[in-house]
N, CA, C and O of each residue as an XYZ file, in Angstrom:
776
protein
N     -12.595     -4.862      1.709
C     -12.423     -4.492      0.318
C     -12.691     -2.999      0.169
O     -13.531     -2.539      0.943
N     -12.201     -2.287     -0.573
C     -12.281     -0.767     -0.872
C     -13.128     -0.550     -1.909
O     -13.146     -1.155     -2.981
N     -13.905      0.433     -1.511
C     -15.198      1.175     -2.553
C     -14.709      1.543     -3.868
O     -13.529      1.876     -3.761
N     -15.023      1.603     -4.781
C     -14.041      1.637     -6.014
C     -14.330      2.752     -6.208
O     -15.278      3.227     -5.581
N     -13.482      3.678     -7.305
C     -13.608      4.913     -7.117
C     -13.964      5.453     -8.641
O     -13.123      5.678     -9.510
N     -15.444      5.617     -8.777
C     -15.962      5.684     -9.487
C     -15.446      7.222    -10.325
O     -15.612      8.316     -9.785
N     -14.723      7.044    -11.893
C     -14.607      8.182    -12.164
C     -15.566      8.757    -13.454
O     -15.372      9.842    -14.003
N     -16.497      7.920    -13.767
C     -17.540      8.464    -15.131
C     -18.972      7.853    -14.530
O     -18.943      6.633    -14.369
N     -19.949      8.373    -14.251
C     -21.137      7.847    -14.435
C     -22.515      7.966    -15.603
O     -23.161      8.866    -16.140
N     -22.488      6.709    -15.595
C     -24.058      6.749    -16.822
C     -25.327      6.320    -15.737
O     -25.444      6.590    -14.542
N     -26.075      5.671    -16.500
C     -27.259      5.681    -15.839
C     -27.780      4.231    -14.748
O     -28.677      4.141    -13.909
N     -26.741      3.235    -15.248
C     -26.799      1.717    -14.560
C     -25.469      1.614    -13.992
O     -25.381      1.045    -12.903
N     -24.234      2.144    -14.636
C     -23.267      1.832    -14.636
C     -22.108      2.782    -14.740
O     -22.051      3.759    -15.486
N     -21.044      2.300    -13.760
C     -20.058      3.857    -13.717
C     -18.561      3.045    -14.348
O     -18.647      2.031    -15.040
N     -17.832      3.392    -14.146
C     -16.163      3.337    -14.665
C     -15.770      4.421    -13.653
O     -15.878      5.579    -13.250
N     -15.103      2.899    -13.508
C     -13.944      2.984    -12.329
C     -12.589      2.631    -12.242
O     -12.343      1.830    -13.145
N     -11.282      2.949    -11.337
C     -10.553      2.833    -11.705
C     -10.089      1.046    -11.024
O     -10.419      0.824     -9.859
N      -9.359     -0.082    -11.811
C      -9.530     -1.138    -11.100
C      -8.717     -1.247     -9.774
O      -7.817     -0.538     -9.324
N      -9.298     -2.306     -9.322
C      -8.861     -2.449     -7.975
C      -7.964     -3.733     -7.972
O      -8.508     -4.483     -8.782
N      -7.070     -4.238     -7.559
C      -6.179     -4.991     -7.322
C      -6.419     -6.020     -6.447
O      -5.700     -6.997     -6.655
N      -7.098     -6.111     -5.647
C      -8.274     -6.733     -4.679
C      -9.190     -7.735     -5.611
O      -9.605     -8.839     -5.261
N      -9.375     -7.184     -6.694
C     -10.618     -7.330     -7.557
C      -9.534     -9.053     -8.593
O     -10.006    -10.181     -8.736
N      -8.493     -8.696     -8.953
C      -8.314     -9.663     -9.920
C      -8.521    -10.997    -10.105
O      -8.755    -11.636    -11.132
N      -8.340    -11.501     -8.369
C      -9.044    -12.981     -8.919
C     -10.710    -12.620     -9.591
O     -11.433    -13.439    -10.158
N     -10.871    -11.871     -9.454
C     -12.203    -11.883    -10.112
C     -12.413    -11.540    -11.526
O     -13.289    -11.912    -12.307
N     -11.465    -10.788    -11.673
C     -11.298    -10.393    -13.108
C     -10.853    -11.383    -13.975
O     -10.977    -11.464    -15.198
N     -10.071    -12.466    -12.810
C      -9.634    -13.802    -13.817
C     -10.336    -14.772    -13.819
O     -10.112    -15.826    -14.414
N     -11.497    -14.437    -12.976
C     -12.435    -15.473    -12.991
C     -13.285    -15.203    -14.474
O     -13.332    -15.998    -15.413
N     -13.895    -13.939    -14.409
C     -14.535    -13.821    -15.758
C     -14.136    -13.945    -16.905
O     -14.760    -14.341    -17.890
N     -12.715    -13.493    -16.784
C     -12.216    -13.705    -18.397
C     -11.544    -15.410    -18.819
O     -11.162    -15.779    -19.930
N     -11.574    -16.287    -17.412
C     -11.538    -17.699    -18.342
C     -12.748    -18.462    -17.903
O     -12.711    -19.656    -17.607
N     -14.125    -17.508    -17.867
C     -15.205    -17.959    -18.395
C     -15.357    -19.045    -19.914
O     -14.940    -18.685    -21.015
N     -15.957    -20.234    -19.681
C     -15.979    -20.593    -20.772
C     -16.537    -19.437    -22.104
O     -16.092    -19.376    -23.251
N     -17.602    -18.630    -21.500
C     -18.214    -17.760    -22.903
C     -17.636    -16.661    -23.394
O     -17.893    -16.198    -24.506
N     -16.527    -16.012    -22.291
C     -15.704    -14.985    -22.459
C     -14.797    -15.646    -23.196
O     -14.562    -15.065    -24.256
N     -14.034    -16.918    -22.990
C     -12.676    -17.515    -23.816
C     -13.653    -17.833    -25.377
O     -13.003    -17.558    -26.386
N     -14.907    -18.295    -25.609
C     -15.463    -18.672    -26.964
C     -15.297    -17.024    -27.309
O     -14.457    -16.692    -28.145
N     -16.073    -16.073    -26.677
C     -16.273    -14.775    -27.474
C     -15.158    -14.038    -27.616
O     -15.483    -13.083    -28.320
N     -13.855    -13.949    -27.292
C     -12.474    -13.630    -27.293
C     -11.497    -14.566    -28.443
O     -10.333    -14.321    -28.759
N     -12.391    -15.726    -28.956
C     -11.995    -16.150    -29.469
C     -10.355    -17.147    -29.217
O      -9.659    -17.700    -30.069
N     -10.246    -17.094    -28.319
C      -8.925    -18.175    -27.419
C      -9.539    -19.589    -27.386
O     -10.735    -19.844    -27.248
N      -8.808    -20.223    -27.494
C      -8.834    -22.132    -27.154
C      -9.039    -22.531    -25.900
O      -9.848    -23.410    -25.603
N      -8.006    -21.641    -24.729
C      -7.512    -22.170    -23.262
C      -7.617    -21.315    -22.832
O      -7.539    -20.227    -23.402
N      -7.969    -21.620    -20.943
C      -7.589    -20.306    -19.932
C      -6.171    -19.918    -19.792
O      -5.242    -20.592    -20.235
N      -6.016    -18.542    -19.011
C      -5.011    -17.769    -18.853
C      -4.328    -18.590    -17.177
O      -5.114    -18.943    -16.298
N      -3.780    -18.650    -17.127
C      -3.213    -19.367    -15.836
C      -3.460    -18.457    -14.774
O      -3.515    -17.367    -15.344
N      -3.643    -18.270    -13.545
C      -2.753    -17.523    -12.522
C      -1.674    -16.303    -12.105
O      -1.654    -15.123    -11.755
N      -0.866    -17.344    -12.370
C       0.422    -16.636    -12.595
C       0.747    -15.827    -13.677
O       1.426    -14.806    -13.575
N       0.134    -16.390    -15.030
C       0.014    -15.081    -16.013
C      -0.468    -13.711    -15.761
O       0.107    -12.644    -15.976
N      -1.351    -13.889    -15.386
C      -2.738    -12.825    -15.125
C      -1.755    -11.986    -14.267
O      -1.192    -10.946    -14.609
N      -1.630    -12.832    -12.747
C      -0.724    -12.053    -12.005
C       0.570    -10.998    -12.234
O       0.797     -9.819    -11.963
N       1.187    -11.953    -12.800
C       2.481    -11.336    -13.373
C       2.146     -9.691    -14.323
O       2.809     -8.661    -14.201
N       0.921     -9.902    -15.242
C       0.584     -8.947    -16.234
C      -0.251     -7.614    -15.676
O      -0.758     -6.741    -16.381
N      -0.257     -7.675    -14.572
C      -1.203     -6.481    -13.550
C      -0.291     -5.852    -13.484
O      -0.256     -5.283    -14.575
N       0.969     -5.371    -12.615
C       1.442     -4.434    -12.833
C       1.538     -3.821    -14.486
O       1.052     -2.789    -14.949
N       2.166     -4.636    -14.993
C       2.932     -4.164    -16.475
C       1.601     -3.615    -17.437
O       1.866     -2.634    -18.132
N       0.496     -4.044    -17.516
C      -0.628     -3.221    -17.994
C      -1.167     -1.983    -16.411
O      -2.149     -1.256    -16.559
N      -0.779     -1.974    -15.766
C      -1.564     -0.722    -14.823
C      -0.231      0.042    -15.050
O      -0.495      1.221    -14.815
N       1.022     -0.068    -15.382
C       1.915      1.065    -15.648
C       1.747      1.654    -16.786
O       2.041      2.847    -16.866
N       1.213      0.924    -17.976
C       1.496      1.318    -19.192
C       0.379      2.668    -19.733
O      -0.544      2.313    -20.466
N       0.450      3.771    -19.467
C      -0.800      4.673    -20.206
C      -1.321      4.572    -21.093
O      -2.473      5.002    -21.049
N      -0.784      3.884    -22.609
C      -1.307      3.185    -23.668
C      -1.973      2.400    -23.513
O      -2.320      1.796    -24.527
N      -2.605      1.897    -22.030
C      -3.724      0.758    -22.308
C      -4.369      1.250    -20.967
O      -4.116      0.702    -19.894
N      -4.982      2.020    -21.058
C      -6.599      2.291    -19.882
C      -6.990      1.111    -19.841
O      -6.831      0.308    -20.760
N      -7.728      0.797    -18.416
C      -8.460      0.113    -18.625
C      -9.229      0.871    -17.293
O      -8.722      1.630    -16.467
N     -10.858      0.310    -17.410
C     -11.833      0.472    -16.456
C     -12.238     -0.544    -15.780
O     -12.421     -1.602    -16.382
N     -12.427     -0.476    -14.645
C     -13.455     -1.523    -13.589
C     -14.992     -1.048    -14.088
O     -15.080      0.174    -14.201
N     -16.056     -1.698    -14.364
C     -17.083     -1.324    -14.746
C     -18.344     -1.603    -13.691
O     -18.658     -2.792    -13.646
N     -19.089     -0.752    -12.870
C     -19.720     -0.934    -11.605
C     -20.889     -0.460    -11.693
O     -21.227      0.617    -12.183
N     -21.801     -1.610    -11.009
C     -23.061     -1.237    -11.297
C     -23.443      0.179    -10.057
O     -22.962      0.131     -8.925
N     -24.175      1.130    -10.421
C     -23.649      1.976     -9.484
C     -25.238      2.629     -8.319
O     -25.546      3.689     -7.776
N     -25.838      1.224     -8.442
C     -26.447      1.402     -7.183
C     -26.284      0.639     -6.196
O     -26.840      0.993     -5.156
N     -25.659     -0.360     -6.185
C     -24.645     -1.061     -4.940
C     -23.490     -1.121     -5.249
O     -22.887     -1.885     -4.496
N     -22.767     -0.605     -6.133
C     -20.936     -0.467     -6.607
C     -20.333     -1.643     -6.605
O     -19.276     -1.838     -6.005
N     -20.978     -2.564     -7.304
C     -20.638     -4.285     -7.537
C     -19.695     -3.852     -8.955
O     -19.934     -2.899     -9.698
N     -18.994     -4.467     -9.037
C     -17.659     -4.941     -9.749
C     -18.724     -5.840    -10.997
O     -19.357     -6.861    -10.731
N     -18.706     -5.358    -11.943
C     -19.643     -6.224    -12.699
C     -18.660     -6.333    -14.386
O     -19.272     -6.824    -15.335
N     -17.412     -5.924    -14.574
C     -17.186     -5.754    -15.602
C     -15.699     -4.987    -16.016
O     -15.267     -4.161    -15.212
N     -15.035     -5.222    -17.085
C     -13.654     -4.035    -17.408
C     -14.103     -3.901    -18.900
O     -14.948     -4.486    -19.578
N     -13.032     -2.712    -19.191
C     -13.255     -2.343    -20.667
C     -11.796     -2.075    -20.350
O     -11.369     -2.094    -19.196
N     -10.792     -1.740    -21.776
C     -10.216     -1.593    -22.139
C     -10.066     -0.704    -23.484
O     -10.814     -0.720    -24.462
N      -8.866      0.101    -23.270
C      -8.676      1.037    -24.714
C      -6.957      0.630    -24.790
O      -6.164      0.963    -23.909
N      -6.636     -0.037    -25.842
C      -5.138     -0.435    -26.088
C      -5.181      0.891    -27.391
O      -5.682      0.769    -28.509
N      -4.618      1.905    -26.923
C      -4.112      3.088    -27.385
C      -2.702      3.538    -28.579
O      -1.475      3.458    -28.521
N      -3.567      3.957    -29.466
C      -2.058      3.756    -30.426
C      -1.842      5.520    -30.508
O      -2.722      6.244    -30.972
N      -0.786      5.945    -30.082
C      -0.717      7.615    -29.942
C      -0.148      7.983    -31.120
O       0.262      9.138    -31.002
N       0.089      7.500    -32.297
C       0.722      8.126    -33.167
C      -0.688      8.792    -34.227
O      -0.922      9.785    -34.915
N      -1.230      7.764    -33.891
C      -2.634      8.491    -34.717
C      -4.048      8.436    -34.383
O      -5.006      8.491    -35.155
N      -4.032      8.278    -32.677
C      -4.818      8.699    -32.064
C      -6.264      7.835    -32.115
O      -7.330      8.444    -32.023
N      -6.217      6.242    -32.282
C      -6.918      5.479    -31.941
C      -6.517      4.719    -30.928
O      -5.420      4.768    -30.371
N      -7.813      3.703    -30.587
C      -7.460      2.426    -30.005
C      -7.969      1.254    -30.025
O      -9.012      1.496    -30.634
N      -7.994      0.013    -29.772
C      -9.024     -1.004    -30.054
C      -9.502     -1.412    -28.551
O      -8.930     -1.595    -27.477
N     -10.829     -1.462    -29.022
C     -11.772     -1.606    -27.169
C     -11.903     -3.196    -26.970
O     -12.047     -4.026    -27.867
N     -11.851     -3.341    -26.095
C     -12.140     -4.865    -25.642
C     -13.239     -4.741    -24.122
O     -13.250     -3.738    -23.408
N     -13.886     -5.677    -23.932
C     -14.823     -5.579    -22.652
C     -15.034     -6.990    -22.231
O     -14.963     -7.881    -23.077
N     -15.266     -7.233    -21.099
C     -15.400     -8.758    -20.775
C     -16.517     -8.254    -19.102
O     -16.265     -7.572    -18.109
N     -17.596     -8.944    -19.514
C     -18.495     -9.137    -18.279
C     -18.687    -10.164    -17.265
O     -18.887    -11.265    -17.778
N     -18.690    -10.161    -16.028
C     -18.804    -10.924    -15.046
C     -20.015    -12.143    -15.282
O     -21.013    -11.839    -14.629
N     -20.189    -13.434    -16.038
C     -20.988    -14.741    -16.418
C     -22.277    -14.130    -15.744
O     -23.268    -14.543    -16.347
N     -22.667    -13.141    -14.522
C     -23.338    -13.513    -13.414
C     -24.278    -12.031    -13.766
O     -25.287    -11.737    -13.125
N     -23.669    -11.115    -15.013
C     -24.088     -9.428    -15.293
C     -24.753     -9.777    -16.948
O     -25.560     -9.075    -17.558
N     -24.239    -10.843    -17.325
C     -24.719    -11.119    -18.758
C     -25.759    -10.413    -19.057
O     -25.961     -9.525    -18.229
N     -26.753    -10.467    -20.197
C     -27.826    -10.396    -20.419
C     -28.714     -9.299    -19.710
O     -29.938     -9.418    -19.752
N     -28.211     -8.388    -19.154
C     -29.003     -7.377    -18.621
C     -29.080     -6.113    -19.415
O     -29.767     -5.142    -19.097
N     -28.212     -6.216    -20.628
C     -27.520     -4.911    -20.939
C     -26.439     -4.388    -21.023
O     -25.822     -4.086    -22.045
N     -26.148     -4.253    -19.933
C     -24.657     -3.922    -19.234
C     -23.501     -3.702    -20.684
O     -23.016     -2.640    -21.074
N     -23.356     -4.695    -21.096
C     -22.013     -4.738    -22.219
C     -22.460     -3.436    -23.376
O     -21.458     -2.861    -23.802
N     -23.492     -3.020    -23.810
C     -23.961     -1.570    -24.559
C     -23.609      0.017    -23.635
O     -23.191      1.082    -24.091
N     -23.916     -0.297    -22.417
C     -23.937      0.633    -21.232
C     -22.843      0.984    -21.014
O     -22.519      2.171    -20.965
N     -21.657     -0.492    -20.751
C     -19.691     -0.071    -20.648
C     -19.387      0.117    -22.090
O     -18.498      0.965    -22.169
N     -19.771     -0.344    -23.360
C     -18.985      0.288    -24.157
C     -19.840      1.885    -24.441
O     -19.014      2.761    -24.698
N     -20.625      2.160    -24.440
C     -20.528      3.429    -24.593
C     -20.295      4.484    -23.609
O     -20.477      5.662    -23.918
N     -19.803      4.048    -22.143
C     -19.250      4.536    -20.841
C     -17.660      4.927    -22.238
O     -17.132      5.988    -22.572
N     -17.513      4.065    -22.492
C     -15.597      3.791    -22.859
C     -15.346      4.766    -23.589
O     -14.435      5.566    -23.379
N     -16.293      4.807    -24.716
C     -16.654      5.439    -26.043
C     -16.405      7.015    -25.515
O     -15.588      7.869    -25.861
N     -17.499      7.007    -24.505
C     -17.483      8.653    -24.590
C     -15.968      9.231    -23.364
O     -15.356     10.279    -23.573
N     -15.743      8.570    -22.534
C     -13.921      9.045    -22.595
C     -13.672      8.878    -23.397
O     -13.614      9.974    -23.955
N     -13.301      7.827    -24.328
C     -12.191      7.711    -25.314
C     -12.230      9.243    -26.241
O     -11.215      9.870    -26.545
N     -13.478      9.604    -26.549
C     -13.662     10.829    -27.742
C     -13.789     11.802    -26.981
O     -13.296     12.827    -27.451
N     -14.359     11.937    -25.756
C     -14.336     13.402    -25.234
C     -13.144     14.035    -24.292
O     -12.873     15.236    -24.254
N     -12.314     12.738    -23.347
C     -11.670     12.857    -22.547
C     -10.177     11.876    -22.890
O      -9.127     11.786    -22.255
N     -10.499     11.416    -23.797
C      -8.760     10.925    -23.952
C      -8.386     11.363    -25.748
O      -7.333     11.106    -26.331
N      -9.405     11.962    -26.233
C      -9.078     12.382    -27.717
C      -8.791     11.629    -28.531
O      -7.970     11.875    -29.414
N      -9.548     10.312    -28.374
C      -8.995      9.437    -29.850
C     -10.160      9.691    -30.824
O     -11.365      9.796    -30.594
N      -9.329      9.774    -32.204
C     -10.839      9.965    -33.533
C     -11.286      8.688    -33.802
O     -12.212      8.475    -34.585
N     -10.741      7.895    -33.257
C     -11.619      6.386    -33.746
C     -11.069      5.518    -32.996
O      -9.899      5.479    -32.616
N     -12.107      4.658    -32.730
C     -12.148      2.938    -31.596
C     -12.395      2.111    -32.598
O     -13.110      2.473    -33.531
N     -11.961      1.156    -32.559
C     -12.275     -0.235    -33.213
C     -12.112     -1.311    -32.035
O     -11.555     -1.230    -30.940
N     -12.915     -2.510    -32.765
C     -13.247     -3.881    -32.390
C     -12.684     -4.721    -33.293
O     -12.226     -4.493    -34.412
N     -12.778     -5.741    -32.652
C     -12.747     -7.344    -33.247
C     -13.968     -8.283    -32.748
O     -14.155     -8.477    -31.547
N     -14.922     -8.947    -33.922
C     -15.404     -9.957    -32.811
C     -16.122    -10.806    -33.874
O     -16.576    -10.470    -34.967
N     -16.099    -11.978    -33.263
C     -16.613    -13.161    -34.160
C     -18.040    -13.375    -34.715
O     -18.915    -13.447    -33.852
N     -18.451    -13.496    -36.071
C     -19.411    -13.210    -36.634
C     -20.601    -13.506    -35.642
O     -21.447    -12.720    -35.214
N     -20.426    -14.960    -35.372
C     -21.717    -16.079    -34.545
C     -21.974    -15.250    -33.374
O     -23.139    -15.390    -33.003
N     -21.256    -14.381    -32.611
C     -21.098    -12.805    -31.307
C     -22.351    -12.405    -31.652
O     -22.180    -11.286    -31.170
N     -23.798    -12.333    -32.196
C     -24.067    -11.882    -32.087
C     -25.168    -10.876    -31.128
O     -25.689     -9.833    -31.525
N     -25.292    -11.318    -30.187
C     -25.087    -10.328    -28.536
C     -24.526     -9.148    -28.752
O     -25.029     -8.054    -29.012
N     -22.692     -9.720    -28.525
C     -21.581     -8.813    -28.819
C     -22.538     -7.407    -30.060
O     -23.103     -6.340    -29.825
N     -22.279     -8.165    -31.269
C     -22.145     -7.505    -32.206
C     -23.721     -6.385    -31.908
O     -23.783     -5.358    -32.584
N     -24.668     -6.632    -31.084
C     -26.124     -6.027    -31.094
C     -25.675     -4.649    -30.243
O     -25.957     -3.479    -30.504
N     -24.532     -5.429    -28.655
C     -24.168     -4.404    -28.258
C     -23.496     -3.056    -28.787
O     -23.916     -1.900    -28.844
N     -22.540     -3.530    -29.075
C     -21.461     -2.617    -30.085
C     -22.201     -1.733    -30.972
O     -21.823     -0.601    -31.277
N     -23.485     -2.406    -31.455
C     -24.190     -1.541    -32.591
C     -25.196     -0.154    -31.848
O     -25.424      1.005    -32.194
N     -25.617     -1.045    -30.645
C     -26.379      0.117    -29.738
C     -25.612      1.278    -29.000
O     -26.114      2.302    -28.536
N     -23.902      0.788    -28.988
C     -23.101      1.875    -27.801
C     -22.703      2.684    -29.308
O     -22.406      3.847    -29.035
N     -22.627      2.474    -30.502
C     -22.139      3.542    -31.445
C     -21.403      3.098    -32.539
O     -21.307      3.871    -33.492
N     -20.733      1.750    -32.610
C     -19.994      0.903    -33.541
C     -20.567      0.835    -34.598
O     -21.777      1.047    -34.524
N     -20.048      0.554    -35.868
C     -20.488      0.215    -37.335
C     -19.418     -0.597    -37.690
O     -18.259     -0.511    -37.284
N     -20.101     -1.749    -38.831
C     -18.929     -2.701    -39.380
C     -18.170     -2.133    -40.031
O     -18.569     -1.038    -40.427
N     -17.006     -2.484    -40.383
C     -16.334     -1.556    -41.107
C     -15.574     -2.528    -41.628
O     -14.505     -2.002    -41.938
N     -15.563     -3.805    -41.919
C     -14.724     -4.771    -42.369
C     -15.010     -6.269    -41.869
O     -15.871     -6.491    -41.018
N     -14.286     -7.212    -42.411
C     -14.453     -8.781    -42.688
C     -13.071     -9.013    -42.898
O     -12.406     -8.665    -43.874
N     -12.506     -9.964    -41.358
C     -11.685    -11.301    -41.694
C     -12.123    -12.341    -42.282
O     -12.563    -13.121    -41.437
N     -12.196    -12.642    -43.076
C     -12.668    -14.071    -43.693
C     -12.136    -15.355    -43.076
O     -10.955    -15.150    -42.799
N     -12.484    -16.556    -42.749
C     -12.204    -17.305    -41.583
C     -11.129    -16.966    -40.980
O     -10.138    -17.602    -41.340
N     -10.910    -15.900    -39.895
C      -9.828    -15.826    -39.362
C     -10.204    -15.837    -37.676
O      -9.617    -15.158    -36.833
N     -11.271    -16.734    -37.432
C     -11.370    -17.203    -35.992
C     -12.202    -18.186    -35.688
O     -13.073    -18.336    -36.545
N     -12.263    -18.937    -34.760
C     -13.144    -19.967    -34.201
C     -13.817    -19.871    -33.845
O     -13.469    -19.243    -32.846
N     -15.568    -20.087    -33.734
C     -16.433    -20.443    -32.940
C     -16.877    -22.049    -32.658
O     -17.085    -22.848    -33.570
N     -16.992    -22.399    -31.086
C     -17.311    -23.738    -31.066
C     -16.345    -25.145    -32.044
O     -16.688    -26.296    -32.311
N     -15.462    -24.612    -32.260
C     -14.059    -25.651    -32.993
C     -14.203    -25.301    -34.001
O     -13.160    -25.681    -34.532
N     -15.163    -24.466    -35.278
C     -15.405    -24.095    -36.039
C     -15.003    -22.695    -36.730
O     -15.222    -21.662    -36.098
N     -14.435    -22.634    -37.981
C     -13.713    -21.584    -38.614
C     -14.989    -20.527    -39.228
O     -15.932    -20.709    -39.998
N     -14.563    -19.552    -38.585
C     -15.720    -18.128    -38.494
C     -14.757    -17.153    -39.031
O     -13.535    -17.162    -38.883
N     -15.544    -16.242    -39.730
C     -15.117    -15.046    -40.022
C     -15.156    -14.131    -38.676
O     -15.745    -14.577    -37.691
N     -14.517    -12.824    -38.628
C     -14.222    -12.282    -37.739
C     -14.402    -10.786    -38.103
O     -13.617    -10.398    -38.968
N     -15.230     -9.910    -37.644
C     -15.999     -8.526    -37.975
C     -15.326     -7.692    -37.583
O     -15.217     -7.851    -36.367
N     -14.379     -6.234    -38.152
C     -14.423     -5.355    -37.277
C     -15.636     -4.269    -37.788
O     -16.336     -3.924    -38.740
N     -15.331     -4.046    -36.500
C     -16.621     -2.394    -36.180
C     -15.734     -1.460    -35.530
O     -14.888     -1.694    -34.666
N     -16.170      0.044    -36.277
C     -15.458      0.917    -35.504
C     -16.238      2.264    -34.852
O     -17.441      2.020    -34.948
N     -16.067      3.433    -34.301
C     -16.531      4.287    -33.772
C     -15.660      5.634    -34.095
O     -14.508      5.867    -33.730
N     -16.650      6.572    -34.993
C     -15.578      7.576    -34.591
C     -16.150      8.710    -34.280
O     -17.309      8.996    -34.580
N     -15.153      9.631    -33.483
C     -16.034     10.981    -32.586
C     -16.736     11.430    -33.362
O     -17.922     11.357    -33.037
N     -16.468     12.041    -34.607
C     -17.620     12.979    -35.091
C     -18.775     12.227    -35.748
O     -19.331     12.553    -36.797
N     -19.053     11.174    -34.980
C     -20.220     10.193    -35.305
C     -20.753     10.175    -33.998
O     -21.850      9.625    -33.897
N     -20.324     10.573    -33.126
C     -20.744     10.075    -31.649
C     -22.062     10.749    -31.269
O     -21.860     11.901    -30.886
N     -23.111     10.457    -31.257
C     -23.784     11.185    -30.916
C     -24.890     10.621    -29.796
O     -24.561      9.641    -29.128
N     -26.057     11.167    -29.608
C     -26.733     11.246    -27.857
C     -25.787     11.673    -27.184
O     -24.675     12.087    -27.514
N     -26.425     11.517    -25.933
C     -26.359     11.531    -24.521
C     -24.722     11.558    -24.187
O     -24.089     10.575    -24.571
N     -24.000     12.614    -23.500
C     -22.160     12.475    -23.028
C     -22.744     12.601    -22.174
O     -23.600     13.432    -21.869
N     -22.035     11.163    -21.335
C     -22.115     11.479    -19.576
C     -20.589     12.809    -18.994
O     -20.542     13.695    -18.141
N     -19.730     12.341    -19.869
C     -18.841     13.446    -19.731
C     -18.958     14.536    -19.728
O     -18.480     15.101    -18.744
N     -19.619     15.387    -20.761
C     -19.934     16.934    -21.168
C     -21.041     16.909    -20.015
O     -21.145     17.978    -19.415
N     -22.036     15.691    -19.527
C     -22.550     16.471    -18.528
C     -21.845     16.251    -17.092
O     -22.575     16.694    -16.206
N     -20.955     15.842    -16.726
C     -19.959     15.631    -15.634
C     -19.257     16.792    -15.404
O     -19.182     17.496    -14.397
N     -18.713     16.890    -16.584
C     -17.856     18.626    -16.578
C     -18.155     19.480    -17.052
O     -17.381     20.260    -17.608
N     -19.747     19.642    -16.963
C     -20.168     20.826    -17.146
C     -20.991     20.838    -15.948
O     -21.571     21.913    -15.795
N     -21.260     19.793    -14.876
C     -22.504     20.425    -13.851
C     -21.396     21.827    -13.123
O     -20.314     22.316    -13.445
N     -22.350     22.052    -12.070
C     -21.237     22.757    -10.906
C     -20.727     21.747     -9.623
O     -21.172     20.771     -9.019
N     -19.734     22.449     -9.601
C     -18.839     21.502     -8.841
C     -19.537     21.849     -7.060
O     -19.550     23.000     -6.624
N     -19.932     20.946     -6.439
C     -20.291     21.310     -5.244
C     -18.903     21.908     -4.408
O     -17.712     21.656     -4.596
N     -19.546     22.766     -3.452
C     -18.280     23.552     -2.937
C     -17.484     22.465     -1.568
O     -18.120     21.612     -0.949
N     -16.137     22.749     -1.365
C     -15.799     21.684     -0.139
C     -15.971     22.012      0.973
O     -16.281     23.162      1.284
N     -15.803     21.068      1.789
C     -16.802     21.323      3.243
C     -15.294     22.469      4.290
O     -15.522     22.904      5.418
């Protein structure tokens, strides 16, 4: 398997670019039973879906996505996503963690990995979410990487067979504030080549 090639680092966790190697794994997490409840879907994604949809999202530049790696043994722990709208310079983030990375953190750590490309290095003025009220994990994360609510679907999703309202939260640069792993990435000095 190939070392992934870490292109942002924070302090637990880097973003990387994904690996192709990696997808049964990536399809393992996302038809997690808790990933399909918190995504709000009924059923898993097949196989052959998943398969088929790797090229056609790794061509498309309107939809980044990251491998998310813990980056003191470079374990595959996670993706984020930015589905990019260029006419006015947002996108909506999505993240899905490996059942096995839960609860450590991690999901606050990749979205604000995402956050600070998205505003410093891909120039969008605002990220938004979707996520189901009962999320609230989700919703604690989102609030710690930089998100604010910014709106209410009124039952427009399921939790547990049950009709839930559905939250967005959004992020925008000139709100962004702490710590850029970016501004300090491209601002250290560049070591010289051998």
């Amino acid at each position: 398997m190939n070392s992934p090639h870490v292109l942002l680092s924070g302090s637990r966790l880097g973003l990387a670019l994904p690996r192709r190697e990696l997808l049964p794994e990536y399809h393992r997490w996302e038809n997690d039973p808790r990933t399909i409840l918190g995504y709000g879907n009924q059923f898993p994604q097949s196989w052959e879906v998943r398969d088929a949809g790797w090229e056609r999202q790794r061509s498309n530049h309107h939809y980044p996505q990251f491998e998310v790696v813990r980056l003191d043994d470079l374990t595959a722990v996670g993706m984020t996503t930015l589905d990019v709208n260029q006419y006015v310079r947002t996108a909506e983030f999505t993240v899905v963690l490996a059942p096995e990375a839960r609860g450590q953190g991690f999901a606050a750590e990749a979205t604000r990995l995402t956050l600070d490309w998205a505003f410093h290095l891909g120039a969008l003025r605002m990220v938004w979410l979707k996520v189901l009220e009962p999320n609230r994990a989700g919703i604690a994360a989102y609030e710690q990487a930089g998100f604010r609510a910014a709106g209410r679907l009124r039952r427009a999703g399921y939790w547990l067979g049950a009709p839930c309202d559905e939250l967005i939260m959004d992020a925008v640069a000139e709100e962004f504030e702490g710590e850029s792993w970016v501004t300090t990435a491209v601002e250290s000095p560049v070591p010289p080549s051998a």
